[in-house]
C-alpha positions in Angstrom: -38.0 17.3 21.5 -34.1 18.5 20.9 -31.6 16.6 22.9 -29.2 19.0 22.9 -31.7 22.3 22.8 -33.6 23.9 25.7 -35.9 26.6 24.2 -37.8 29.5 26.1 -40.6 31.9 25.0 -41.5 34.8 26.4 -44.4 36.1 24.4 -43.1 36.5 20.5 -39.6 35.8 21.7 -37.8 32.2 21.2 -34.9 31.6 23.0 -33.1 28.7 21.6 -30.5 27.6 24.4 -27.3 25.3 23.0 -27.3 23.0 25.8 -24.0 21.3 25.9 -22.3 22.9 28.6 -19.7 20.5 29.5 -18.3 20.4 26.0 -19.0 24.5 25.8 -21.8 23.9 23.5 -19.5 22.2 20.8 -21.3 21.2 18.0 -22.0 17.4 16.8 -24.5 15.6 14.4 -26.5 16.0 16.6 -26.7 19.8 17.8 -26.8 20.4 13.9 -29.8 18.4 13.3 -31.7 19.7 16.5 -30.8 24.0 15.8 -31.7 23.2 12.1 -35.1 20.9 12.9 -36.1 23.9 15.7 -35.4 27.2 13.4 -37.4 25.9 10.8 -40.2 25.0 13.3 -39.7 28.3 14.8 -40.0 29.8 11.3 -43.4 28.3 10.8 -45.0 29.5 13.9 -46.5 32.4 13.6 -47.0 33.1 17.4 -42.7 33.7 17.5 -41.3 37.3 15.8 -38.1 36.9 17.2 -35.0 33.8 18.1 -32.7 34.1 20.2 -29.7 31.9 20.2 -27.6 31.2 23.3 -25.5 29.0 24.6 -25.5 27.3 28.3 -22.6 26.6 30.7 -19.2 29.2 30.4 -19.7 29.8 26.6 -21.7 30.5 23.9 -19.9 27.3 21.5 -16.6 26.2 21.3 -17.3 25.5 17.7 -17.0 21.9 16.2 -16.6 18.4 18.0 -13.0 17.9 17.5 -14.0 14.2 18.1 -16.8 14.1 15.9 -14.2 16.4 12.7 -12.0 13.0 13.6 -14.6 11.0 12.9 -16.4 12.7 9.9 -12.5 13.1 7.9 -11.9 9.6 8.3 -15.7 8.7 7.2 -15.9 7.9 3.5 -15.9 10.4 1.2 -19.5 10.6 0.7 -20.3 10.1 4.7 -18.0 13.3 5.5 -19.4 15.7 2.4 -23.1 14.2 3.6 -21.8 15.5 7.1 -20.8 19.1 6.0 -23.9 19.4 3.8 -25.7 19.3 7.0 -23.5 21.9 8.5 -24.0 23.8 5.8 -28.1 23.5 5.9 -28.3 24.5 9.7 -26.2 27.6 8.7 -28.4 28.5 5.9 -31.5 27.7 8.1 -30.4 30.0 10.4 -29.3 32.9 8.3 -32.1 32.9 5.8 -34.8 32.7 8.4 -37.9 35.5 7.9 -37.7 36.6 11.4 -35.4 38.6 13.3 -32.5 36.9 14.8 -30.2 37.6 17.1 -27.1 35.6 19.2 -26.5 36.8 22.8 -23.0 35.5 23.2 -20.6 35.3 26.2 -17.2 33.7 27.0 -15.9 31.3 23.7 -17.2 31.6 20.3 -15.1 29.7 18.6 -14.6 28.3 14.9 -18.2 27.3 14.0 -19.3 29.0 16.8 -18.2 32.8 15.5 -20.0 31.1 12.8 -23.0 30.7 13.9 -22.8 34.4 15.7 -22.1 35.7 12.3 -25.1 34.1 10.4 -27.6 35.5 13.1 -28.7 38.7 12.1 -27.7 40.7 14.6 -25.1 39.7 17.3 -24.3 41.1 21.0 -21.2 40.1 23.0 -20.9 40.4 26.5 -17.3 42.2 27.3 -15.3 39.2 27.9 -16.6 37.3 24.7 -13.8 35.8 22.7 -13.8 34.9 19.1 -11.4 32.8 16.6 -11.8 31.7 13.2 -9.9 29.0 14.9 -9.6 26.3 11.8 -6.0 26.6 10.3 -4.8 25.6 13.7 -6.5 22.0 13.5 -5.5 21.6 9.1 -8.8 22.6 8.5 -10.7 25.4 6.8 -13.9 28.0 7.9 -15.7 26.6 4.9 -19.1 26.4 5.5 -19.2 29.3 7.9 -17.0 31.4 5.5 -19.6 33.4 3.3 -21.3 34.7 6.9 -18.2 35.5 8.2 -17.0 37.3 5.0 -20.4 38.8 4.5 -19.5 40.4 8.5 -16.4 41.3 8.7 -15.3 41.9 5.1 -12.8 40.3 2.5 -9.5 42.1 3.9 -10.6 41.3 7.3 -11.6 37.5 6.6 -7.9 37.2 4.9 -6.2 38.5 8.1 -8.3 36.3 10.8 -8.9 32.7 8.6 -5.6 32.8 8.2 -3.9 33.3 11.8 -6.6 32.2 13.6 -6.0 35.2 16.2 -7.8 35.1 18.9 -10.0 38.5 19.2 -11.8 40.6 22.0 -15.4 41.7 21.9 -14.2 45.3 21.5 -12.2 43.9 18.5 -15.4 41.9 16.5 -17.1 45.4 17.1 -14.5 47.2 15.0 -14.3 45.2 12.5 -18.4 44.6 12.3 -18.8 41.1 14.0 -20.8 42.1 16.7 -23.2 45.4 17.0 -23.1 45.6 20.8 -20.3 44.9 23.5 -22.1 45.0 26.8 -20.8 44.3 30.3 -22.0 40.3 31.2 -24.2 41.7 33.9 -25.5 44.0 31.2 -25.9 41.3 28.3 -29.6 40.5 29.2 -30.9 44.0 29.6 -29.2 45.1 26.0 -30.8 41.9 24.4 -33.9 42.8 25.4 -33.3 46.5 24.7 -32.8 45.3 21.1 -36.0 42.8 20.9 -37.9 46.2 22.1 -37.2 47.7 19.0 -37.2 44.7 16.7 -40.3 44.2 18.1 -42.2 47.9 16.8 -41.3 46.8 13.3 -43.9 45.4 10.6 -43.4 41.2 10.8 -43.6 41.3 6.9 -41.7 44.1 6.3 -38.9 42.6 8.6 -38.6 39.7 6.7 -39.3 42.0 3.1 -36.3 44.1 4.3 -33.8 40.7 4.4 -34.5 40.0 1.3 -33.8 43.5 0.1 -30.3 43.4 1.5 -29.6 39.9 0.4 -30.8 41.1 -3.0 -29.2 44.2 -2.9 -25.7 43.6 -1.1 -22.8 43.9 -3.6 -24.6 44.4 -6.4 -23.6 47.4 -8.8 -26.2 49.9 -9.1 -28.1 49.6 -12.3 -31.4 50.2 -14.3 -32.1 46.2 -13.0 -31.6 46.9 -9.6 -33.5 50.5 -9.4 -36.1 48.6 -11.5 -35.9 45.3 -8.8 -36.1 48.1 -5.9 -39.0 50.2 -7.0 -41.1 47.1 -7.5 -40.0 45.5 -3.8 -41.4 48.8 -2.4 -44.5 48.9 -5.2 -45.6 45.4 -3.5 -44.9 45.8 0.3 -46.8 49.2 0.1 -49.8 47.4 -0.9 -49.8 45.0 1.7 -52.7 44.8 4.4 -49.1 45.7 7.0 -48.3 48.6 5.4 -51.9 50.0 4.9 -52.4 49.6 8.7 -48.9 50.9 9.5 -49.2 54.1 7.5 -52.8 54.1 9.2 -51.9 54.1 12.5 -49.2 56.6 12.3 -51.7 59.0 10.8 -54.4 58.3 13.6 -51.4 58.8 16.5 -51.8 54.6 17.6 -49.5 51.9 17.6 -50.3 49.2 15.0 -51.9 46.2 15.7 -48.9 43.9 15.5 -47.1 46.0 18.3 -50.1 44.9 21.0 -48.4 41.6 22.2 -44.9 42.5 22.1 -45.7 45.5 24.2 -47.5 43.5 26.4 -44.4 41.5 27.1 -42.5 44.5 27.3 -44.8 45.8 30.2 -44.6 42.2 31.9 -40.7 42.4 32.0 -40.8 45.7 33.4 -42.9 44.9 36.4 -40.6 42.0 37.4 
Protein backbone atom coordinates (compact mmCIF):
# COMPACT_ATOMS: atom_id res chain seq x y z
CA UNK A 1 0.00 0.00 0.00
CA UNK A 2 3.15 2.51 0.76
CA UNK A 3 5.85 2.45 -1.78
CA UNK A 4 8.35 3.59 0.29
CA UNK A 5 6.88 2.11 3.82
CA UNK A 6 7.18 -1.56 5.13
CA UNK A 7 5.02 -1.76 8.33
CA UNK A 8 5.05 -4.52 11.13
CA UNK A 9 2.69 -5.33 13.96
CA UNK A 10 3.23 -7.21 16.71
CA UNK A 11 0.07 -7.21 18.71
CA UNK A 12 -0.88 -3.35 19.60
CA UNK A 13 2.53 -2.26 18.26
CA UNK A 14 2.96 -0.65 14.57
CA UNK A 15 6.29 -0.51 13.31
CA UNK A 16 6.39 1.87 10.49
CA UNK A 17 9.81 1.07 8.58
CA UNK A 18 11.21 4.14 6.13
CA UNK A 19 12.25 2.02 3.40
CA UNK A 20 14.62 3.86 1.27
CA UNK A 21 17.77 2.48 2.22
CA UNK A 22 19.90 3.29 -0.66
CA UNK A 23 19.19 6.95 -0.29
CA UNK A 24 19.35 6.53 3.76
CA UNK A 25 15.64 6.89 3.93
CA UNK A 26 15.80 10.51 2.41
CA UNK A 27 12.67 11.88 2.18
CA UNK A 28 10.59 12.75 -1.29
CA UNK A 29 6.93 13.49 -2.28
CA UNK A 30 6.58 10.47 -1.98
CA UNK A 31 7.81 9.18 1.54
CA UNK A 32 5.73 12.23 2.75
CA UNK A 33 2.56 11.30 1.30
CA UNK A 34 3.04 7.45 2.33
CA UNK A 35 4.25 8.25 6.49
CA UNK A 36 1.33 10.91 6.44
CA UNK A 37 -1.48 8.45 4.54
CA UNK A 38 -0.25 5.38 7.15
CA UNK A 39 -0.19 7.43 10.67
CA UNK A 40 -3.49 8.61 10.03
CA UNK A 41 -4.61 4.98 9.16
CA UNK A 42 -2.81 3.84 12.05
CA UNK A 43 -4.60 6.46 14.13
CA UNK A 44 -7.94 5.07 13.16
CA UNK A 45 -7.37 1.52 14.05
CA UNK A 46 -8.16 0.83 17.14
CA UNK A 47 -6.42 -2.67 17.26
CA UNK A 48 -2.67 -0.45 17.29
CA UNK A 49 -1.80 1.53 20.89
CA UNK A 50 1.55 2.21 19.88
CA UNK A 51 3.97 3.34 16.27
CA UNK A 52 7.07 2.87 15.88
CA UNK A 53 9.03 4.69 13.35
CA UNK A 54 12.31 3.33 11.87
CA UNK A 55 14.29 3.62 9.23
CA UNK A 56 15.92 0.58 7.01
CA UNK A 57 19.41 0.32 5.51
CA UNK A 58 22.58 2.26 7.62
CA UNK A 59 20.24 5.07 8.91
CA UNK A 60 17.38 6.17 10.34
CA UNK A 61 16.86 9.39 7.42
CA UNK A 62 19.21 11.49 5.89
CA UNK A 63 16.62 14.09 5.85
CA UNK A 64 15.35 15.75 2.64
CA UNK A 65 15.89 14.72 -1.13
CA UNK A 66 18.44 17.16 -2.01
CA UNK A 67 17.26 16.33 -5.69
CA UNK A 68 13.74 16.59 -5.01
CA UNK A 69 14.63 20.58 -2.60
CA UNK A 70 16.25 21.30 -6.29
CA UNK A 71 13.39 20.53 -7.82
CA UNK A 72 10.54 21.92 -5.47
CA UNK A 73 12.80 25.75 -5.21
CA UNK A 74 12.80 25.87 -8.79
CA UNK A 75 8.96 24.77 -9.01
CA UNK A 76 6.60 27.80 -9.16
CA UNK A 77 5.92 29.50 -6.29
CA UNK A 78 2.68 27.96 -5.53
CA UNK A 79 4.07 24.21 -6.62
CA UNK A 80 7.00 24.63 -3.95
CA UNK A 81 4.76 26.24 -0.90
CA UNK A 82 2.05 23.26 -2.04
CA UNK A 83 5.23 21.00 -1.50
CA UNK A 84 6.20 22.30 2.01
CA UNK A 85 2.51 22.27 3.12
CA UNK A 86 2.69 18.70 2.69
CA UNK A 87 5.85 18.44 4.73
CA UNK A 88 4.34 20.34 7.11
CA UNK A 89 1.05 17.95 7.27
CA UNK A 90 3.04 14.68 7.69
CA UNK A 91 4.84 16.47 10.59
CA UNK A 92 1.76 17.51 12.20
CA UNK A 93 0.21 13.99 11.48
CA UNK A 94 2.85 12.50 13.20
CA UNK A 95 3.18 14.68 16.22
CA UNK A 96 -0.48 15.22 17.09
CA UNK A 97 -1.36 11.57 16.74
CA UNK A 98 -3.51 10.10 19.99
CA UNK A 99 -1.25 7.18 20.50
CA UNK A 100 1.99 6.79 21.79
CA UNK A 101 4.88 7.33 19.49
CA UNK A 102 8.08 6.61 19.52
CA UNK A 103 11.40 6.76 16.79
CA UNK A 104 14.02 3.98 17.30
CA UNK A 105 16.82 5.71 15.53
CA UNK A 106 20.40 4.55 14.53
CA UNK A 107 23.31 5.93 12.38
CA UNK A 108 22.09 9.49 10.42
CA UNK A 109 19.27 11.61 11.44
CA UNK A 110 19.72 14.27 9.53
CA UNK A 111 17.84 17.76 8.74
CA UNK A 112 14.28 16.54 8.37
CA UNK A 113 15.22 13.47 9.75
CA UNK A 114 16.16 14.96 13.55
CA UNK A 115 12.88 16.27 12.52
CA UNK A 116 10.89 13.69 12.35
CA UNK A 117 12.81 12.09 15.63
CA UNK A 118 11.83 15.20 17.40
CA UNK A 119 7.97 15.24 16.53
CA UNK A 120 7.72 11.48 17.76
CA UNK A 121 6.92 11.50 21.25
CA UNK A 122 9.50 9.85 22.60
CA UNK A 123 12.83 9.18 20.83
CA UNK A 124 15.74 6.42 21.52
CA UNK A 125 19.13 6.55 19.78
CA UNK A 126 21.33 3.86 19.44
CA UNK A 127 25.07 5.02 20.65
CA UNK A 128 26.48 5.89 17.31
CA UNK A 129 23.28 7.87 16.16
CA UNK A 130 24.25 11.24 14.66
CA UNK A 131 22.07 14.23 14.36
CA UNK A 132 22.29 17.79 12.49
CA UNK A 133 19.89 20.49 12.03
CA UNK A 134 21.91 20.28 8.85
CA UNK A 135 19.89 23.26 6.64
CA UNK A 136 22.15 26.48 6.67
CA UNK A 137 24.76 24.36 5.03
CA UNK A 138 22.53 23.79 1.71
CA UNK A 139 20.83 28.06 1.98
CA UNK A 140 18.02 26.60 3.45
CA UNK A 141 16.15 26.75 6.76
CA UNK A 142 14.61 23.98 9.48
CA UNK A 143 11.25 25.50 8.91
CA UNK A 144 8.74 23.08 9.01
CA UNK A 145 10.56 20.92 11.50
CA UNK A 146 11.48 23.95 13.66
CA UNK A 147 8.57 24.18 16.27
CA UNK A 148 9.38 20.24 17.24
CA UNK A 149 12.73 20.79 17.37
CA UNK A 150 12.40 24.00 19.54
CA UNK A 151 9.67 22.45 21.48
CA UNK A 152 12.89 19.52 22.25
CA UNK A 153 15.67 21.05 22.72
CA UNK A 154 14.73 24.57 23.81
CA UNK A 155 15.08 28.20 22.29
CA UNK A 156 18.91 28.82 23.37
CA UNK A 157 19.70 25.35 22.23
CA UNK A 158 17.74 25.69 18.73
CA UNK A 159 19.82 29.18 18.20
CA UNK A 160 23.17 27.40 18.77
CA UNK A 161 22.43 24.13 16.42
CA UNK A 162 20.00 25.85 13.33
CA UNK A 163 22.57 27.94 13.05
CA UNK A 164 26.02 25.96 12.78
CA UNK A 165 24.54 23.04 11.77
CA UNK A 166 26.98 20.94 14.12
CA UNK A 167 26.95 17.71 13.87
CA UNK A 168 25.99 16.03 17.41
CA UNK A 169 26.42 12.59 19.20
CA UNK A 170 23.66 10.61 20.79
CA UNK A 171 25.10 11.37 24.27
CA UNK A 172 24.91 15.05 23.09
CA UNK A 173 20.78 15.07 21.86
CA UNK A 174 20.43 13.37 25.41
CA UNK A 175 21.79 16.49 27.22
CA UNK A 176 20.23 18.75 25.61
CA UNK A 177 16.61 16.71 25.61
CA UNK A 178 16.51 15.34 21.91
CA UNK A 179 16.54 11.86 22.77
CA UNK A 180 15.37 10.07 26.22
CA UNK A 181 17.50 6.97 25.78
CA UNK A 182 21.15 6.39 24.26
CA UNK A 183 21.46 2.63 24.10
CA UNK A 184 24.21 0.47 22.70
CA UNK A 185 23.00 -0.69 18.73
CA UNK A 186 22.84 -4.19 19.98
CA UNK A 187 20.79 -2.83 22.86
CA UNK A 188 18.42 -0.53 20.75
CA UNK A 189 15.68 -3.25 20.32
CA UNK A 190 15.52 -4.59 23.78
CA UNK A 191 15.21 -0.74 25.23
CA UNK A 192 12.39 -0.11 22.61
CA UNK A 193 10.53 -2.68 23.72
CA UNK A 194 11.41 -1.97 27.36
CA UNK A 195 9.65 1.39 26.70
CA UNK A 196 6.41 -0.10 24.73
CA UNK A 197 6.17 -2.37 28.06
CA UNK A 198 5.43 0.49 29.95
CA UNK A 199 3.57 2.60 27.48
CA UNK A 200 1.74 -0.28 27.11
CA UNK A 201 0.20 -0.49 31.15
CA UNK A 202 -1.18 3.01 30.63
CA UNK A 203 -5.05 3.80 29.96
CA UNK A 204 -5.40 4.26 25.77
CA UNK A 205 -7.60 7.38 26.55
CA UNK A 206 -5.83 8.74 29.16
CA UNK A 207 -2.54 8.45 26.91
CA UNK A 208 -3.91 10.44 24.39
CA UNK A 209 -5.95 12.85 27.35
CA UNK A 210 -2.45 13.42 28.80
CA UNK A 211 -1.03 14.91 25.10
CA UNK A 212 -3.42 17.18 25.01
CA UNK A 213 -2.72 18.30 28.51
CA UNK A 214 0.86 19.11 27.76
CA UNK A 215 0.15 20.58 24.43
CA UNK A 216 -2.48 22.71 26.31
CA UNK A 217 -0.47 23.33 29.14
CA UNK A 218 3.23 23.79 27.80
CA UNK A 219 4.36 27.41 28.12
CA UNK A 220 1.44 28.71 29.31
CA UNK A 221 1.61 31.08 32.56
CA UNK A 222 -0.10 29.71 35.37
CA UNK A 223 -3.46 31.36 35.87
CA UNK A 224 -7.14 31.08 37.13
CA UNK A 225 -7.83 29.93 33.16
CA UNK A 226 -5.43 27.31 33.17
CA UNK A 227 -6.19 25.86 36.98
CA UNK A 228 -9.82 26.28 35.78
CA UNK A 229 -8.86 24.42 32.12
CA UNK A 230 -6.92 21.71 34.36
CA UNK A 231 -9.48 20.90 36.93
CA UNK A 232 -12.14 20.29 34.29
CA UNK A 233 -9.55 17.91 32.00
CA UNK A 234 -9.23 15.76 35.12
CA UNK A 235 -13.30 16.31 36.11
CA UNK A 236 -14.00 14.61 32.53
CA UNK A 237 -11.30 11.82 32.28
CA UNK A 238 -12.30 10.69 35.85
CA UNK A 239 -15.58 9.96 34.67
CA UNK A 240 -14.75 8.00 31.89
CA UNK A 241 -15.73 4.08 31.56
CA UNK A 242 -11.22 3.90 31.56
CA UNK A 243 -10.81 5.49 34.62
CA UNK A 244 -13.76 3.78 36.50
CA UNK A 245 -12.21 0.38 35.56
CA UNK A 246 -8.59 1.61 36.18
CA UNK A 247 -9.31 2.84 39.68
CA UNK A 248 -11.36 -0.58 39.91
CA UNK A 249 -8.84 -2.73 39.24
CA UNK A 250 -6.18 -1.25 41.39
CA UNK A 251 -8.63 -1.55 44.33
CA UNK A 252 -9.46 -5.30 43.47
CA UNK A 253 -5.37 -6.07 43.10
CA UNK A 254 -5.89 -6.96 38.90
CA UNK A 255 -4.56 -5.51 35.97
CA UNK A 256 -7.14 -3.60 33.86
CA UNK A 257 -8.72 -4.94 30.94
CA UNK A 258 -6.81 -2.93 28.34
CA UNK A 259 -3.42 -4.30 29.69
CA UNK A 260 -4.61 -8.17 28.57
CA UNK A 261 -3.33 -8.00 24.96
CA UNK A 262 -0.31 -6.01 25.43
CA UNK A 263 0.81 -8.45 28.11
CA UNK A 264 0.09 -11.10 25.98
CA UNK A 265 2.57 -9.85 23.54
CA UNK A 266 4.90 -9.16 26.20
CA UNK A 267 4.76 -12.91 27.31
CA UNK A 268 5.17 -13.96 23.48
CA UNK A 269 8.50 -11.92 23.15
CA UNK A 270 9.84 -13.33 26.14
CA UNK A 271 9.52 -16.94 25.14
CA UNK A 272 11.33 -16.31 21.84
Amino acid sequence: MFPTLEIQYDGPVATVWMNRPELHNAFNLQLITDITAAYRELGANDTVRIVILAGRGKSFSAGADLHWMKAAGQASAEDNRNEARQLAVMLRTLAELRKPTIARVHGAALGGGLGLAAACDLCVAAANAVFATSEVRFGIIPATIGPYVIRAIGERQAYRYFQTAERMDAQRALEIGLVHEVAAPEDLDIRVQQLTDALLLGGPQAQAAAKDLIRAVAGQSISDVLAEDTACRIAAVRATPEAREGLAAFLEKRPPAWTSAGARVSRKRGEE
